[in-house]
N, C-alpha and C positions, 0 to 999 in steps of 0.2 A: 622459120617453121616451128610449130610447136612440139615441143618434147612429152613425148609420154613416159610419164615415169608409172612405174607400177607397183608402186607399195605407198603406201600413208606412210609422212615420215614420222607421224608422230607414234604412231601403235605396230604398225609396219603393217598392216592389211594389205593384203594381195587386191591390186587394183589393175585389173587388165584394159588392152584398149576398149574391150565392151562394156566396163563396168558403169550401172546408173548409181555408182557410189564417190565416185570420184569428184572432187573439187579443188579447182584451181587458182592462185591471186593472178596479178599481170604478169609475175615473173614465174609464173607456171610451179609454184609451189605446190607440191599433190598432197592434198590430206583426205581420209575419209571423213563422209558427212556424219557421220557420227561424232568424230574428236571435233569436225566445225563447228557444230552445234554445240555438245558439253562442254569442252575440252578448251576452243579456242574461241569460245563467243563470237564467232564469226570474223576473228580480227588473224591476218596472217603473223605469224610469230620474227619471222625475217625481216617482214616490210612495213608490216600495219595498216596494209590493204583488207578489204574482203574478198571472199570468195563467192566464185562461180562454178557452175557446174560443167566438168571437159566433155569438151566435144569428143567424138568417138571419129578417129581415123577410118577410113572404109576400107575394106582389108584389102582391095587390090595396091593401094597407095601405103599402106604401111610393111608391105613386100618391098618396094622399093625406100621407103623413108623407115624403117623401122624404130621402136621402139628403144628407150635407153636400157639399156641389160641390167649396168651397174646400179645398186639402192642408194636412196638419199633416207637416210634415218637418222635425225636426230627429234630422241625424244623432248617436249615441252618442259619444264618446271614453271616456276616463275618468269614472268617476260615485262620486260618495260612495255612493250606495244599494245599487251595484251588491256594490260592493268589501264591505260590512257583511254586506251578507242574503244572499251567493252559497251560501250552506251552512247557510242557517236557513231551515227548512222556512215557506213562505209561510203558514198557519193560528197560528206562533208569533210572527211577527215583531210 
């Protein structure tokens, strides 16, 4: 099941399950699209995947699957992932 997390972990932006801000890699890293675009060149800092934009839970099903309470925030600096795959199309890396 997917995990919603609701905060960017790089800036910590409040990202609810409705939000059309949120983006995720395969292992459901949440960052806003703002830091994707600036910030991470589209390259996940964990994996060195890209991102995609999360689906939105339909609120009858996240009453029963809820949401992760606790934040994942660690903010960016420098990343080996970043630096590698910033201009290699994410479906090649």
């Amino acid at each position: 099941m997917l995990e919603i997390r609701l905060n960017c972990e790089n800036c910590d932006k409040d990202l609810p399950n409705e939000s059309d801000e949120a983006m995720i890699c395969t292992y459901e890293c949440t960052f806003c699209i703002a830091c994707v675009h600036t910030v991470l060149d589209n390259v996940c800092p964990n994996c060195g995947g890209g991102f995609e934009k999360r689906p939105t839970r339909p609120k009858e099903e996240l009453i029963k699957n809820p949401a992760r309470q606790d934040k994942v925030y660690k903010p960016v600096a420098e990343n080996k992932f970043i630096e590698k795959n910033r201009n290699v199309n994410p479906r090649k890396r």
